[in-house]
PDB file of the backbone (N, CA, C, O) and the ligand in Angstrom, with CONECT records:
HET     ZN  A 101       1
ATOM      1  N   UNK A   1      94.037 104.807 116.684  1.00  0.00           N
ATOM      2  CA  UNK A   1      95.140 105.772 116.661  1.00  0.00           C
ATOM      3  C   UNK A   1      95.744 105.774 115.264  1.00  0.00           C
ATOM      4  O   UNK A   1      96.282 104.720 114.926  1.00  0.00           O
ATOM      5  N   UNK A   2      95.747 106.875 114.317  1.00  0.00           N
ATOM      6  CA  UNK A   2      96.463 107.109 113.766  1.00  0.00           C
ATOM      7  C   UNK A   2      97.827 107.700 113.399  1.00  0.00           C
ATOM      8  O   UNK A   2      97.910 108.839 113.858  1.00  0.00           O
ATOM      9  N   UNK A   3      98.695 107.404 112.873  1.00  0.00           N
ATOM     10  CA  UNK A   3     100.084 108.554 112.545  1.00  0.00           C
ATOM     11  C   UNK A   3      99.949 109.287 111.174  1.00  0.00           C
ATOM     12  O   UNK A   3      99.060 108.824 110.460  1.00  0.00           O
ATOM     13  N   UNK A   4     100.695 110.405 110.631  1.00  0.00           N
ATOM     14  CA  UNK A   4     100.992 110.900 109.707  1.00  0.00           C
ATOM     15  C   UNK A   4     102.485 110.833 109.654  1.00  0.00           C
ATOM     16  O   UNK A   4     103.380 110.926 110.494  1.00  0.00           O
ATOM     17  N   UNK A   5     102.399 110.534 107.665  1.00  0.00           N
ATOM     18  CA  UNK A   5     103.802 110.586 107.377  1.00  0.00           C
ATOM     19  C   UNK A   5     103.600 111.596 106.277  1.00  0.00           C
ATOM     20  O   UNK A   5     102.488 112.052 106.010  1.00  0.00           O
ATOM     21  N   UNK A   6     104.566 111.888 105.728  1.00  0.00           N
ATOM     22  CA  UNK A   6     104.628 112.918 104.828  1.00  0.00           C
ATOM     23  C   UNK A   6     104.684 113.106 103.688  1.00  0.00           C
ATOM     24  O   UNK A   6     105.190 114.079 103.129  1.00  0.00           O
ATOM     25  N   UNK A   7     103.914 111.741 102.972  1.00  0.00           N
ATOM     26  CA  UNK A   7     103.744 111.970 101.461  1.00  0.00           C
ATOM     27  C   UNK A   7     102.484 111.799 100.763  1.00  0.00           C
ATOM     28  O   UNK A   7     101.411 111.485 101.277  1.00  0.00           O
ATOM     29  N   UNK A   8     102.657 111.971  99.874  1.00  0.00           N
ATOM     30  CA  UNK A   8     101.554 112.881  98.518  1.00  0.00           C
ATOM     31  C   UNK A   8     101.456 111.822  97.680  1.00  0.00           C
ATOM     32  O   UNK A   8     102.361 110.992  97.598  1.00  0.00           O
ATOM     33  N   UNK A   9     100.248 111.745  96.917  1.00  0.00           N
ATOM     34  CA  UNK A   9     100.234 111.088  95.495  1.00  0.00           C
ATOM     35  C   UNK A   9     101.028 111.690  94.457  1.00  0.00           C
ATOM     36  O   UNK A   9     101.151 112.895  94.233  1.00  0.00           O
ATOM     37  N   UNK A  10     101.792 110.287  93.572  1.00  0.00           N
ATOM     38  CA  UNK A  10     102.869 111.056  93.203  1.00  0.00           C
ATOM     39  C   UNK A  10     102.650 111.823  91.950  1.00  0.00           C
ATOM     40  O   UNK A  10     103.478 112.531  91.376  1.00  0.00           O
ATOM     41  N   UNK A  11     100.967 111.499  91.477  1.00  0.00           N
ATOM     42  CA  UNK A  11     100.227 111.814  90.338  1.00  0.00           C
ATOM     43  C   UNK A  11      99.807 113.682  90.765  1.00  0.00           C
ATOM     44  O   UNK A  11     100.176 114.798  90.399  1.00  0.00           O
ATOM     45  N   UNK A  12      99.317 113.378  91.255  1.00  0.00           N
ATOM     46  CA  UNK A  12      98.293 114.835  91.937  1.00  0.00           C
ATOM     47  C   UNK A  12      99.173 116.001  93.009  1.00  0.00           C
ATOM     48  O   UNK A  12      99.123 117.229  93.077  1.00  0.00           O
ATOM     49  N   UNK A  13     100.044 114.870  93.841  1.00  0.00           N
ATOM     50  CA  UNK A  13     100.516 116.062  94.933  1.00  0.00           C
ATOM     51  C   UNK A  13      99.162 115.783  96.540  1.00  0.00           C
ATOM     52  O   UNK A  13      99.624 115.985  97.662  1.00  0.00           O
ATOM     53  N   UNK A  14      98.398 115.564  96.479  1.00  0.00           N
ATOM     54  CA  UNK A  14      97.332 115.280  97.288  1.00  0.00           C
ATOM     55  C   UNK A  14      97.589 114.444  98.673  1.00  0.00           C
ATOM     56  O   UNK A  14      98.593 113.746  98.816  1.00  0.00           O
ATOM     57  N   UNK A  15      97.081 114.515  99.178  1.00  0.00           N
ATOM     58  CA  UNK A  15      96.992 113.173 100.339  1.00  0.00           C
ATOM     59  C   UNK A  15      96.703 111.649 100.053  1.00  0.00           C
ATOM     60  O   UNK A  15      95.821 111.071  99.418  1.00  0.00           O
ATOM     61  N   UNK A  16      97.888 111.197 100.832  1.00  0.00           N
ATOM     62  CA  UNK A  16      97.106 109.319  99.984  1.00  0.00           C
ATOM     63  C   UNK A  16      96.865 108.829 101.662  1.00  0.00           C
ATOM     64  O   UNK A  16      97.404 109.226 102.695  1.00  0.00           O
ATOM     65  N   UNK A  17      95.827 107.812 101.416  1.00  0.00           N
ATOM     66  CA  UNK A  17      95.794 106.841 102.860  1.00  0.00           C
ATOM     67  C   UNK A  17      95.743 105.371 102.360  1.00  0.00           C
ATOM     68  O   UNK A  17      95.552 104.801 101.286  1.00  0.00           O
ATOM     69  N   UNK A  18      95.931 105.123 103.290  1.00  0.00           N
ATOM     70  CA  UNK A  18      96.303 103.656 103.768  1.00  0.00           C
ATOM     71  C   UNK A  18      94.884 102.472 103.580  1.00  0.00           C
ATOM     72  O   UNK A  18      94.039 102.466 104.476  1.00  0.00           O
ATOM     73  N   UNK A  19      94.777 101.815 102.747  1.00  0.00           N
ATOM     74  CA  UNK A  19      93.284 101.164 102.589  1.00  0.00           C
ATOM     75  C   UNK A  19      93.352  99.876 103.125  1.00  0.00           C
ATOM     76  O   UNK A  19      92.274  99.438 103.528  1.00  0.00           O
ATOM     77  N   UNK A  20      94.440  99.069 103.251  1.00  0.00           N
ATOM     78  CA  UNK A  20      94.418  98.197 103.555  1.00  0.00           C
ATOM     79  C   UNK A  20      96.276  97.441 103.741  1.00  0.00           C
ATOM     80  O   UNK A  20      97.058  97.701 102.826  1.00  0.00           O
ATOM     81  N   UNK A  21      96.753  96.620 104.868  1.00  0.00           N
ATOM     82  CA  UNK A  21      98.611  96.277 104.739  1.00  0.00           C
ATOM     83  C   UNK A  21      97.962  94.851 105.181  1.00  0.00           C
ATOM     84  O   UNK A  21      96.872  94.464 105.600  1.00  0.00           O
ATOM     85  N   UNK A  22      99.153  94.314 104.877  1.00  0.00           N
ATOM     86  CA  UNK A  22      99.204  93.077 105.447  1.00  0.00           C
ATOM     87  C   UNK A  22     100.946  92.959 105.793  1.00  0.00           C
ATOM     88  O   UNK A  22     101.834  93.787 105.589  1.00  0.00           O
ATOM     89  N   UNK A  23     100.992  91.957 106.230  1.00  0.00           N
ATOM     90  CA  UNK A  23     102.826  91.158 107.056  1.00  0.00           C
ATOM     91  C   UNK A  23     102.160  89.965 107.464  1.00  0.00           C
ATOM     92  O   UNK A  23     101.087  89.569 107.919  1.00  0.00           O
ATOM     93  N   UNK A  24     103.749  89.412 106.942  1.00  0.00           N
ATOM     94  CA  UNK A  24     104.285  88.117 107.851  1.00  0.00           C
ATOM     95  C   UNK A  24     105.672  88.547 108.478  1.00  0.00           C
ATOM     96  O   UNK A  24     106.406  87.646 108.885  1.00  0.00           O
ATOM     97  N   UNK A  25     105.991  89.577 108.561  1.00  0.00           N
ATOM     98  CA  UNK A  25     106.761  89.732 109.534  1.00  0.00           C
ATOM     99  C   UNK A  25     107.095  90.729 110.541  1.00  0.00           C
ATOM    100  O   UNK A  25     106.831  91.818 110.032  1.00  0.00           O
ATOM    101  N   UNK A  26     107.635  90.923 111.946  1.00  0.00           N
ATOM    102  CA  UNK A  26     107.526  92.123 112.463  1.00  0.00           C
ATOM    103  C   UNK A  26     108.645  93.301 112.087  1.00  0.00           C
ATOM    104  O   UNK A  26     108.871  94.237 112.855  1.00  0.00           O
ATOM    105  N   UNK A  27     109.237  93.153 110.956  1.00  0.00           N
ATOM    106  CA  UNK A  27     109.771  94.122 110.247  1.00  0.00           C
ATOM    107  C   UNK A  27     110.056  94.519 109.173  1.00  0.00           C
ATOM    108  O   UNK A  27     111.055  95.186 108.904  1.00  0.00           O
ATOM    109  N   UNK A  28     108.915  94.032 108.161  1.00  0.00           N
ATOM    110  CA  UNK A  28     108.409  94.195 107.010  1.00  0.00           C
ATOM    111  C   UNK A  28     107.065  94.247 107.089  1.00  0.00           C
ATOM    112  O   UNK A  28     106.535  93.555 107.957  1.00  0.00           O
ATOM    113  N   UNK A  29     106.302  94.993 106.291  1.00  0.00           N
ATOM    114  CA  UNK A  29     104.894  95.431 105.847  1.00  0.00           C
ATOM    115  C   UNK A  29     104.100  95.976 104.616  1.00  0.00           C
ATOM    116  O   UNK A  29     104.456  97.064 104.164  1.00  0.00           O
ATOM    117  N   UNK A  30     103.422  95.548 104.238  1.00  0.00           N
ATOM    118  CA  UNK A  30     102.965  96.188 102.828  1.00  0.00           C
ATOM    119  C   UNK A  30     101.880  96.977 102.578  1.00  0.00           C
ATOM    120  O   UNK A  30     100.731  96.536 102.555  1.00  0.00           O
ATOM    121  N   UNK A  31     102.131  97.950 102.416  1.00  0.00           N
ATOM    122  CA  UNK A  31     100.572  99.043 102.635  1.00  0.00           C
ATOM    123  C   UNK A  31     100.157  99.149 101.028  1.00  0.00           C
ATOM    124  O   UNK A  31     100.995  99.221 100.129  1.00  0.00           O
ATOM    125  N   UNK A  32      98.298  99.146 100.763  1.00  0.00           N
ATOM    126  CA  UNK A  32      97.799  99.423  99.523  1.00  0.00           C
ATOM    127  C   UNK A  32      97.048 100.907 100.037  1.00  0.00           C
ATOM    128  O   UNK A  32      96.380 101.156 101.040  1.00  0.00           O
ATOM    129  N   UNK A  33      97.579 101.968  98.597  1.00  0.00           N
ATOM    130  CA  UNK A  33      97.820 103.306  99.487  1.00  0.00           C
ATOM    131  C   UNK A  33      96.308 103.569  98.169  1.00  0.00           C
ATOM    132  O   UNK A  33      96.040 103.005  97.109  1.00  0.00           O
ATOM    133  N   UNK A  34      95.722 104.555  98.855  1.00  0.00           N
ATOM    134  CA  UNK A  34      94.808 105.392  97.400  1.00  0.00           C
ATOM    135  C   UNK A  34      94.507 106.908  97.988  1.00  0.00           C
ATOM    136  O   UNK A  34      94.129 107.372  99.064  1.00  0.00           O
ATOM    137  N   UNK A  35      94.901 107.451  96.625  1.00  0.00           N
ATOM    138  CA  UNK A  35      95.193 109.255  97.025  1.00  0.00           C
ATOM    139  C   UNK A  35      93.560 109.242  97.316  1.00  0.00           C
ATOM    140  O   UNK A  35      92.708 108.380  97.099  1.00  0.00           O
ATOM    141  N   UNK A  36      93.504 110.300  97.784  1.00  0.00           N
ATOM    142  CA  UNK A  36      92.081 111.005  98.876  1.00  0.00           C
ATOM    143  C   UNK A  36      91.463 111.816  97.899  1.00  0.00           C
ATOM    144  O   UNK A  36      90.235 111.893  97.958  1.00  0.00           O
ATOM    145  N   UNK A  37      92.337 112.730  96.595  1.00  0.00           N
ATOM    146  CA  UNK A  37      91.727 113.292  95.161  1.00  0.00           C
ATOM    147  C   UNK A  37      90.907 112.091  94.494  1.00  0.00           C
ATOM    148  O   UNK A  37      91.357 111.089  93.939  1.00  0.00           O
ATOM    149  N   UNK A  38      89.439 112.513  94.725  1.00  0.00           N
ATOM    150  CA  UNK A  38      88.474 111.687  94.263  1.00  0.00           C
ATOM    151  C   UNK A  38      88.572 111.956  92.554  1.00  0.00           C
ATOM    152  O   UNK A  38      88.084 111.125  91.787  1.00  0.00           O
ATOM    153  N   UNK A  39      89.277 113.248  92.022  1.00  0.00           N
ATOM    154  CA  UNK A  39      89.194 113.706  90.644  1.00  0.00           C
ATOM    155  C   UNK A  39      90.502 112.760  90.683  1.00  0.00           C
ATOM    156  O   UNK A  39      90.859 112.937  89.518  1.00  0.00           O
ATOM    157  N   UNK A  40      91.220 112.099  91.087  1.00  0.00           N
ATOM    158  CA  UNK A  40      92.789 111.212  90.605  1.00  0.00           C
ATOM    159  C   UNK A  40      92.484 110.053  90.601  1.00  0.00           C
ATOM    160  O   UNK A  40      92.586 109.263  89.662  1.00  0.00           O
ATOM    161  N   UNK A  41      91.913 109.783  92.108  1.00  0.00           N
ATOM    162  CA  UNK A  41      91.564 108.088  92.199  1.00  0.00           C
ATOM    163  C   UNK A  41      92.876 106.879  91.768  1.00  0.00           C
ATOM    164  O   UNK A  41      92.744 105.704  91.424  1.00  0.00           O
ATOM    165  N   UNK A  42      93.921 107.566  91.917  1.00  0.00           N
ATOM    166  CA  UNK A  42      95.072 106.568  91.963  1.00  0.00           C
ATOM    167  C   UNK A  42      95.203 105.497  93.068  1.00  0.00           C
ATOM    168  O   UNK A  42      95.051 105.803  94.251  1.00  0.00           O
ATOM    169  N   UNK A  43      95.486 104.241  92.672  1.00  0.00           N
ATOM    170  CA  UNK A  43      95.856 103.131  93.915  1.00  0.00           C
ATOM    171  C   UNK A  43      97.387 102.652  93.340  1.00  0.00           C
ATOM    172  O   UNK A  43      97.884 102.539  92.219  1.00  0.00           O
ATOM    173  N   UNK A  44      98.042 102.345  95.304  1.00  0.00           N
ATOM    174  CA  UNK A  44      99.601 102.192  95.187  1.00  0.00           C
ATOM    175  C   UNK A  44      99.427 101.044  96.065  1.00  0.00           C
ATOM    176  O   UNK A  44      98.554 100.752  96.882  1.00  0.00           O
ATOM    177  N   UNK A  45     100.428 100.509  95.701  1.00  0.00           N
ATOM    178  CA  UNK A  45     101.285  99.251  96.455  1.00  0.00           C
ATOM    179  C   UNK A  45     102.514  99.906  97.480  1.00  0.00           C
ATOM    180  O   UNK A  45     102.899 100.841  96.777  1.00  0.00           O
ATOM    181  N   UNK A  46     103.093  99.940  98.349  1.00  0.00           N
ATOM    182  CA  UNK A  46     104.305  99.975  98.939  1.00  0.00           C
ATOM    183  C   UNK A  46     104.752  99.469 100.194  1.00  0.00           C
ATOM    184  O   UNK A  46     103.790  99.098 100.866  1.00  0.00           O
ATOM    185  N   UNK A  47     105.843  99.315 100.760  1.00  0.00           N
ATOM    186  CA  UNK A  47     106.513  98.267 101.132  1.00  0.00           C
ATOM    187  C   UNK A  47     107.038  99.349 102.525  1.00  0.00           C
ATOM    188  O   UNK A  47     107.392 100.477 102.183  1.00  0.00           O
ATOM    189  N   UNK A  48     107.084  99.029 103.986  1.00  0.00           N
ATOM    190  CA  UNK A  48     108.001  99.385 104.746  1.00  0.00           C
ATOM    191  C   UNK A  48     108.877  98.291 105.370  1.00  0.00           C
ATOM    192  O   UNK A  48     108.456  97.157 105.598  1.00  0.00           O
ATOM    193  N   UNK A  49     109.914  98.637 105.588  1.00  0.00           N
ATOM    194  CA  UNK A  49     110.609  98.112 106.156  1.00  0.00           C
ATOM    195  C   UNK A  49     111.747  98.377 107.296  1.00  0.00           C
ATOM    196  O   UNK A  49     112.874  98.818 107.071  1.00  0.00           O
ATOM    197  N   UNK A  50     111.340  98.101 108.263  1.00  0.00           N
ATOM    198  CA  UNK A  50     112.365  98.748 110.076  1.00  0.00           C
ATOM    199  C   UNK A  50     114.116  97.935 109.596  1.00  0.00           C
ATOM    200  O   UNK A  50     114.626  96.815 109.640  1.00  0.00           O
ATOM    201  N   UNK A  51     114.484  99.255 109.184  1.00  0.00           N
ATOM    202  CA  UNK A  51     116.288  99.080 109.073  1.00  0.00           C
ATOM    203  C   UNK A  51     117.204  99.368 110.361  1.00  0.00           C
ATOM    204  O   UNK A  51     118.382  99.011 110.316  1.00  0.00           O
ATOM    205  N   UNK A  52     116.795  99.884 111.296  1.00  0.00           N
ATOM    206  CA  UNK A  52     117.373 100.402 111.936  1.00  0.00           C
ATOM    207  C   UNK A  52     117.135 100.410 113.844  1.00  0.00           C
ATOM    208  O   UNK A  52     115.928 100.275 114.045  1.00  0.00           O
ATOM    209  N   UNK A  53     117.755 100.501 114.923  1.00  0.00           N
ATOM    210  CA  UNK A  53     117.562 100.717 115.866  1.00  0.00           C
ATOM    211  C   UNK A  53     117.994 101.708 116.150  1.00  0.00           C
ATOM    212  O   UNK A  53     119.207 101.913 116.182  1.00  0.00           O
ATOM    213  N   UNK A  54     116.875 102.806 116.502  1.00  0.00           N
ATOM    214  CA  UNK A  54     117.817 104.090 116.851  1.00  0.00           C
ATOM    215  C   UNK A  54     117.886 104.092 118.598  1.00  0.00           C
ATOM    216  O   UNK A  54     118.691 104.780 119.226  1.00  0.00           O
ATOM    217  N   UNK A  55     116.906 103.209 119.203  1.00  0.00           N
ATOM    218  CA  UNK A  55     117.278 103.371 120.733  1.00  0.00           C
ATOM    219  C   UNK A  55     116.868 101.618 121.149  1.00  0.00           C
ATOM    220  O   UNK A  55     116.323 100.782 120.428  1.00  0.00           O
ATOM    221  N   UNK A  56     117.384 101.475 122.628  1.00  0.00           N
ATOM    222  CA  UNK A  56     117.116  99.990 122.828  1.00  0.00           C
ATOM    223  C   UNK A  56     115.474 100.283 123.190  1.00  0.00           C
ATOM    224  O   UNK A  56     114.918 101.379 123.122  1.00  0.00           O
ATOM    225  N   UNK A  57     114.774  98.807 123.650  1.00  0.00           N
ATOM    226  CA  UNK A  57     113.707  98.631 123.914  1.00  0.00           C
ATOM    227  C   UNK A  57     113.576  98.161 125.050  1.00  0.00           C
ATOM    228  O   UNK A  57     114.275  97.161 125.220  1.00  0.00           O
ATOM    229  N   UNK A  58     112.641  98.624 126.375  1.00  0.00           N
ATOM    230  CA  UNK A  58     112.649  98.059 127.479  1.00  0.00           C
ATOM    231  C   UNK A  58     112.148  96.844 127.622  1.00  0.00           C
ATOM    232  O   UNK A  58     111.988  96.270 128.699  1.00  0.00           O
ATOM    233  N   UNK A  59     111.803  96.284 126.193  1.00  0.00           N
ATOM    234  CA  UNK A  59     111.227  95.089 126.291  1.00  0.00           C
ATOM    235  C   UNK A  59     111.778  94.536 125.265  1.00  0.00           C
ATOM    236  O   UNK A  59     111.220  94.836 124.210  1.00  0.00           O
ATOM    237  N   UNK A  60     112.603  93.887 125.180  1.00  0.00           N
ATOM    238  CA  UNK A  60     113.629  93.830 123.766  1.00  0.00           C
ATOM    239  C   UNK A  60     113.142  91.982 123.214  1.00  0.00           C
ATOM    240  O   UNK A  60     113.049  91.110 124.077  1.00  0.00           O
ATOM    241  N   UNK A  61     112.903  91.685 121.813  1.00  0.00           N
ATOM    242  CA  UNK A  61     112.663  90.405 121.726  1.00  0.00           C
ATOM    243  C   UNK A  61     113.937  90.115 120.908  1.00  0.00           C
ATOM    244  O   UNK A  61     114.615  90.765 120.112  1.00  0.00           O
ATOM    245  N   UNK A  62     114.004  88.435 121.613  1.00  0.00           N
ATOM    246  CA  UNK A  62     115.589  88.415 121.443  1.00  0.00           C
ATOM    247  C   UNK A  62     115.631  88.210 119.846  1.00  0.00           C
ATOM    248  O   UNK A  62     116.704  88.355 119.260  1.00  0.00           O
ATOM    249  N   UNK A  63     114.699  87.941 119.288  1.00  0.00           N
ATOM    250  CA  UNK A  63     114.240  86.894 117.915  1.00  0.00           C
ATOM    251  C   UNK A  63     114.817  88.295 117.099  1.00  0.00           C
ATOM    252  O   UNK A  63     115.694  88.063 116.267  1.00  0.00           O
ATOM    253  N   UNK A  64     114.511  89.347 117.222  1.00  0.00           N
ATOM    254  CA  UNK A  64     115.012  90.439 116.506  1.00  0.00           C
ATOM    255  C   UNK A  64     116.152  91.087 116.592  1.00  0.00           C
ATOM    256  O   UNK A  64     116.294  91.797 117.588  1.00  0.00           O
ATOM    257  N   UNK A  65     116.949  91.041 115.869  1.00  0.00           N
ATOM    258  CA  UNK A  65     118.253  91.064 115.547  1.00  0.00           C
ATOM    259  C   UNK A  65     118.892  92.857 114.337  1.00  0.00           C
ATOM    260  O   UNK A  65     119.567  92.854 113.308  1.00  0.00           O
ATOM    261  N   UNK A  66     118.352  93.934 115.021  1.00  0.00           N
ATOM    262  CA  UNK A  66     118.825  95.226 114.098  1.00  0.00           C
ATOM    263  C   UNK A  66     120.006  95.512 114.946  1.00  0.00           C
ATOM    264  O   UNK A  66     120.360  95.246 116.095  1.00  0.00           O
ATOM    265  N   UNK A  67     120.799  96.602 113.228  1.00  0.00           N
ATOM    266  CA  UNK A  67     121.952  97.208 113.560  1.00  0.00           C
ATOM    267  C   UNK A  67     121.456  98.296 114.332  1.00  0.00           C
ATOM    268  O   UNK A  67     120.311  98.705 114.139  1.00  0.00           O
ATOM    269  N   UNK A  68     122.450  98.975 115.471  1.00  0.00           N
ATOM    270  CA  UNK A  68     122.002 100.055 115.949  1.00  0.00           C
ATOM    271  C   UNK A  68     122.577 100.923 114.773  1.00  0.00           C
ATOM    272  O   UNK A  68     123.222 100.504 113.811  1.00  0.00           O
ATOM    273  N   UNK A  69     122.104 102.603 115.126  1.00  0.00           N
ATOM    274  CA  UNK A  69     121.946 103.445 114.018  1.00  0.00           C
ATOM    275  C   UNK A  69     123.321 104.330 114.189  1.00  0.00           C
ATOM    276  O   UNK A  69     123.553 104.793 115.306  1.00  0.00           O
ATOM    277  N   UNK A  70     124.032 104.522 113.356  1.00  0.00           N
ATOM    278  CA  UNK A  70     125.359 105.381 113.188  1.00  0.00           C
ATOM    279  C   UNK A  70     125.097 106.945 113.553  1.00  0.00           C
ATOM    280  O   UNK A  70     124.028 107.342 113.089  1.00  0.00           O
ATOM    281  N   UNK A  71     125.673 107.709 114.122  1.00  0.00           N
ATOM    282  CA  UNK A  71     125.615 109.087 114.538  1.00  0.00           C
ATOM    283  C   UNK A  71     125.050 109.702 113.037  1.00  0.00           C
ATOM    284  O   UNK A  71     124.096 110.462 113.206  1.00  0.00           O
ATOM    285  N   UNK A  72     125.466 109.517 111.556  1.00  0.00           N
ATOM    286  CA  UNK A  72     125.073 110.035 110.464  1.00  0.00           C
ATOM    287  C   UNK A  72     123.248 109.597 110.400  1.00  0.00           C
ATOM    288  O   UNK A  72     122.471 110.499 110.086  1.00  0.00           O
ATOM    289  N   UNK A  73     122.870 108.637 110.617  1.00  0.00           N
ATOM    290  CA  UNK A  73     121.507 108.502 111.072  1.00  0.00           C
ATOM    291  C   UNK A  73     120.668 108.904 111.639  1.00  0.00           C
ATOM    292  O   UNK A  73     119.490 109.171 111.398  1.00  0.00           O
ATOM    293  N   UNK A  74     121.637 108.980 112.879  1.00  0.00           N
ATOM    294  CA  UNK A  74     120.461 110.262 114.372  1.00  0.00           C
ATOM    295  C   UNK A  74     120.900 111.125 113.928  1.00  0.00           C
ATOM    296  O   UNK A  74     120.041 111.946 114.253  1.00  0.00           O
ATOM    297  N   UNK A  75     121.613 111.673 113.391  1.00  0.00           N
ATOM    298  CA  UNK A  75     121.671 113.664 112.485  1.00  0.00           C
ATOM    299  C   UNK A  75     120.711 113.201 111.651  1.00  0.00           C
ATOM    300  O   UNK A  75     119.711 113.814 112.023  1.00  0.00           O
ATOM    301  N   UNK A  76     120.363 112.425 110.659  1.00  0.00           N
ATOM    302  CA  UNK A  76     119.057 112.497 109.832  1.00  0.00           C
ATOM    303  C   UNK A  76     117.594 112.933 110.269  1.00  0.00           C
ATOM    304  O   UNK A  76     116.775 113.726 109.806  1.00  0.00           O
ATOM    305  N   UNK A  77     117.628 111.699 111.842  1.00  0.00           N
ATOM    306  CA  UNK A  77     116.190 111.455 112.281  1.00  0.00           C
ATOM    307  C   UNK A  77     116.133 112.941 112.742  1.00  0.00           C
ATOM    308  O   UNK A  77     114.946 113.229 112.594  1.00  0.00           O
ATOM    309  N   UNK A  78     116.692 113.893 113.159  1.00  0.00           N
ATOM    310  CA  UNK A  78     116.685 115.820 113.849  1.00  0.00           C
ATOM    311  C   UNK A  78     116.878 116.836 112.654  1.00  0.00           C
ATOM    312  O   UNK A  78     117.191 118.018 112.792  1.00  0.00           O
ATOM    313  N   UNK A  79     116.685 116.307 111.680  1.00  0.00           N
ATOM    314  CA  UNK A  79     116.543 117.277 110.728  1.00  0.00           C
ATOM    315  C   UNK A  79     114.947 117.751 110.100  1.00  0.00           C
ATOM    316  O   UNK A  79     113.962 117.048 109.874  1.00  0.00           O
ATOM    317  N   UNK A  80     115.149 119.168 109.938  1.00  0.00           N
ATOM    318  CA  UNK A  80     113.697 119.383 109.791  1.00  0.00           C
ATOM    319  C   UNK A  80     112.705 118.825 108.632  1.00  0.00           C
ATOM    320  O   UNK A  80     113.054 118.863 107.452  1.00  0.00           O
ATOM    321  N   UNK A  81     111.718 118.417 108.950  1.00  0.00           N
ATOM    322  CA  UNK A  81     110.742 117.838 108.300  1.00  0.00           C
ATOM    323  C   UNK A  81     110.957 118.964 106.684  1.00  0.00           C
ATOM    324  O   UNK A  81     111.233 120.163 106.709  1.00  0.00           O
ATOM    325  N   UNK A  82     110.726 118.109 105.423  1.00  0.00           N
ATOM    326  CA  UNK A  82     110.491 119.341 104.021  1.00  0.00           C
ATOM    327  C   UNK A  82     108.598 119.011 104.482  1.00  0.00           C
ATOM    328  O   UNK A  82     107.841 118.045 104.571  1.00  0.00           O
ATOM    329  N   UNK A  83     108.557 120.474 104.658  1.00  0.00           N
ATOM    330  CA  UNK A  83     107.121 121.119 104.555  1.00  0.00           C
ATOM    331  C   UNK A  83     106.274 120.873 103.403  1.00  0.00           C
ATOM    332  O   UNK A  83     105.087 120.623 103.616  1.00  0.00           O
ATOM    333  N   UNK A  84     106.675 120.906 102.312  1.00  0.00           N
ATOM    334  CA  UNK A  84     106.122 120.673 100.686  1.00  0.00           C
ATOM    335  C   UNK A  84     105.376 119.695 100.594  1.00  0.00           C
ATOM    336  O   UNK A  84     104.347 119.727  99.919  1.00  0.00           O
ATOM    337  N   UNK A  85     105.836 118.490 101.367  1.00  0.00           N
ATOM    338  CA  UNK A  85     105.200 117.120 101.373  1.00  0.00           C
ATOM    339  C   UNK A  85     103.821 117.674 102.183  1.00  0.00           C
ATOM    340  O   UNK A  85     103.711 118.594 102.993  1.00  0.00           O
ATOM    341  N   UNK A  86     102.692 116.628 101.567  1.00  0.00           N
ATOM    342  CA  UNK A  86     101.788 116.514 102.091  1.00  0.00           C
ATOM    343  C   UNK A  86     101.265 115.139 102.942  1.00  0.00           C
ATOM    344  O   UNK A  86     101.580 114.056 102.449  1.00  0.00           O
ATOM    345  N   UNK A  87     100.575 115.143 104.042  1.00  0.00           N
ATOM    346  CA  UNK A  87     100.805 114.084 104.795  1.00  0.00           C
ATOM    347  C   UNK A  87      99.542 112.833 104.401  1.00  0.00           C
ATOM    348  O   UNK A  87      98.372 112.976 104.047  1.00  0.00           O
ATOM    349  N   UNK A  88     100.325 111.669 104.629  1.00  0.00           N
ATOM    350  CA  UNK A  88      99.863 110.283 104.762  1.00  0.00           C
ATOM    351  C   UNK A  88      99.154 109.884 105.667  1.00  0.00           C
ATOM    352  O   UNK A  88      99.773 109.556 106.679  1.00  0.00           O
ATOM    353  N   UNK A  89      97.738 109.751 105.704  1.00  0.00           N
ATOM    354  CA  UNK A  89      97.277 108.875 106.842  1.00  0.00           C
ATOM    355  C   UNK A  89      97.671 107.077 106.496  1.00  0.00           C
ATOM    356  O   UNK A  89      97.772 106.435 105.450  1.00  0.00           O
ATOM    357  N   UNK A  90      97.778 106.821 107.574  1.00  0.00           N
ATOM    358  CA  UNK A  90      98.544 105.460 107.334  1.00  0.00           C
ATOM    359  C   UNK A  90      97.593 104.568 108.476  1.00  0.00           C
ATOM    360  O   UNK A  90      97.883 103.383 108.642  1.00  0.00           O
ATOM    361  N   UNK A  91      96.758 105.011 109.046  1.00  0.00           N
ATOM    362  CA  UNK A  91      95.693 103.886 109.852  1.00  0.00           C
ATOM    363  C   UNK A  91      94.623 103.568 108.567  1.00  0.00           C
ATOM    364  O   UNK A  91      93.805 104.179 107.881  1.00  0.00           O
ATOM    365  N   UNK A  92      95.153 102.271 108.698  1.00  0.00           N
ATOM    366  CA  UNK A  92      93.868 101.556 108.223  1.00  0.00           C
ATOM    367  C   UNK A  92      92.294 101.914 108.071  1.00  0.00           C
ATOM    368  O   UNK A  92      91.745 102.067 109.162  1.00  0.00           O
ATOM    369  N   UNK A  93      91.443 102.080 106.919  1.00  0.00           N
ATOM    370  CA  UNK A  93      90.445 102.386 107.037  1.00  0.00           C
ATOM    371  C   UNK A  93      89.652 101.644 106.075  1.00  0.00           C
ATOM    372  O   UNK A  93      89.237 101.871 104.938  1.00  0.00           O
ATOM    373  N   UNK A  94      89.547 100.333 107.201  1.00  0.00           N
ATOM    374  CA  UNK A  94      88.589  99.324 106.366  1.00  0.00           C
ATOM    375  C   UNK A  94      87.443  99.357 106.934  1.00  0.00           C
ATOM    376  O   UNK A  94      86.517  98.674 106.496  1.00  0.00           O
TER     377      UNK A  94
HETATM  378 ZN    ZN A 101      96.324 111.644  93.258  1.00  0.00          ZN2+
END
């Protein structure tokens, strides 16, 4: 299963994917990104990180400890996607 997110190489504008992440933790992660423009051939480093709870979990682990998310937050997460961006495959493709 893959997701899409919505960004571009920041060289080209192109599609980047996901080549390889690693973690040691369940709310930090590090993705090594390389745009899909075989004429760019750029490779990235970047970092996610879960700031936020926007809803509870029916399976909640107690070990994890987030702020829930401020009403200015859930107005963020319902705002429309910018179209311009081009999307991220972010499944792994080793
Ligand atoms: Zn590129």
């Amino acid at each position: 299963m893959s997701s899409t997110y919505k960004l571009g190489c920041p060289h080209c504008g192109r599609g980047i994917r996901v080549r390889n992440s690693t973690s040691d933790h369940p709310l930090f992660r590090i993705y090594y990104l390389q745009c899909t423009n075989i004429a760019c051939g750029a490779t990235f480093r970047s970092e996610m990180v879960i700031t936020h709870q926007m809803s509870p979990s029916a399976m909640p682990n107690p070990e994890i400890k987030l702020p829930l998310a401020d009403c200015a937050l859930r107005a963020q997460s319902m705002e429309k996607d910018n179209d311009n961006q081009l999307a991220l495959d972010i499944s792994d493709s080793q």
